[in-house]
C-alpha positions as CSV (number, residue, x, y, z in Angstrom):
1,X,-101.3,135.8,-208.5
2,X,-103.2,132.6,-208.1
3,X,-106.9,132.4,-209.1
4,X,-108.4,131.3,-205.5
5,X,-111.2,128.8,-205.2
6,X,-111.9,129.7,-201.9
7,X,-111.3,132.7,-199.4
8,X,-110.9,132.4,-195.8
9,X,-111.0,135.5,-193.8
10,X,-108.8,135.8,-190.5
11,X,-108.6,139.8,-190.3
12,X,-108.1,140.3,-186.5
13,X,-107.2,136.9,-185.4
14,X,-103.3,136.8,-184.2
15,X,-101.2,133.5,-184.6
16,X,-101.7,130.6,-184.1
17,X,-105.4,131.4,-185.3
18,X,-104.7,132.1,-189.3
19,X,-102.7,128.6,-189.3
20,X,-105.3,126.6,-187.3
21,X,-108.1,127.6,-189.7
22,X,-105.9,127.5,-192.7
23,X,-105.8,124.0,-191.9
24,X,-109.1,123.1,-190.6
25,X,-110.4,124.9,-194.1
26,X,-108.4,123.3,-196.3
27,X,-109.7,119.9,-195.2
28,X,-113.1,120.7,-197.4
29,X,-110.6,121.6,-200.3
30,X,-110.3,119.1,-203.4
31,X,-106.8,118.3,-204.7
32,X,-105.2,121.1,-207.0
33,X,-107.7,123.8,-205.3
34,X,-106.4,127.3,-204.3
35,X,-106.8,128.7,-201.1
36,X,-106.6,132.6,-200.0
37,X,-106.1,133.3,-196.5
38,X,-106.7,137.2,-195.9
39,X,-104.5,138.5,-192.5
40,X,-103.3,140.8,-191.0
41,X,-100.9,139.0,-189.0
42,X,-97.6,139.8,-189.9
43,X,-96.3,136.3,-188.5
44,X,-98.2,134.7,-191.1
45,X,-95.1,136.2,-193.7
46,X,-93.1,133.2,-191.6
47,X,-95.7,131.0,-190.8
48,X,-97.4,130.2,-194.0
49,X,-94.2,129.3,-196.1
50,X,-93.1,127.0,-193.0
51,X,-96.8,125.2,-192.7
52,X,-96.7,124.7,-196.2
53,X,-93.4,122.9,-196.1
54,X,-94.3,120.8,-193.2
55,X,-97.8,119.3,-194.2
56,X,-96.5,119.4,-198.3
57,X,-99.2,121.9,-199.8
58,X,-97.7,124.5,-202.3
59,X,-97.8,128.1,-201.7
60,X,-98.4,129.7,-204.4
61,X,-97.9,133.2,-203.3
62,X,-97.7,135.7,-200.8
63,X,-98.9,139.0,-201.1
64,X,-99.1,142.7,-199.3
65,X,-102.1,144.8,-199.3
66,X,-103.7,147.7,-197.7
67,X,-107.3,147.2,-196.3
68,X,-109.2,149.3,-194.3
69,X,-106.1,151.9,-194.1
70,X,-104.0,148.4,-192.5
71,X,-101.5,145.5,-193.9
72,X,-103.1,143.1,-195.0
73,X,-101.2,139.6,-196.7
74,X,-102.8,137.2,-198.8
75,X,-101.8,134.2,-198.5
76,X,-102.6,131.4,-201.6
77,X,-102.4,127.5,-200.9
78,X,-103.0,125.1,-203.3
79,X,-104.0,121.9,-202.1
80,X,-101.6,118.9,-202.6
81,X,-102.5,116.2,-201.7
């Protein structure tokens, strides 16, 4: 998996929330940078491939975890443009 620059945390936040943030953080991002969005949100399985294809940032990967005894993804977003 990617090496992440930054983490952004959105355990307990439901959609729209992990995609709002995801974009608001990835403002302060430089070009090439890799972001990790922790959620456990199932939606954002769907979500983050289809933001990623509408605003043109890679993703990188997609992975599921256990934390604190609960899925858990990580999401990883490398800045485009």
């Amino acid at each position: 998996m990617a090496q992440a620059d930054v983490t952004l945390d959105t355990l307990g936040l439901l959609c729209p929330m992990p995609i709002i943030l995801t974009a608001r953080k990835i403002k302060e991002l430089a070009v090439g940078q890799v972001l990790e969005v922790v959620s456990d949100d199932e939606g954002i399985k769907r979500d983050m491939p289809a933001w990623c294809q509408t605003t043109g940032h890679e993703l990188v990967g997609l992975e599921e975890q256990i934390v604190a005894s609960k899925p858990a993804y990580k999401a990883f977003v490398r800045k485009v443009r």
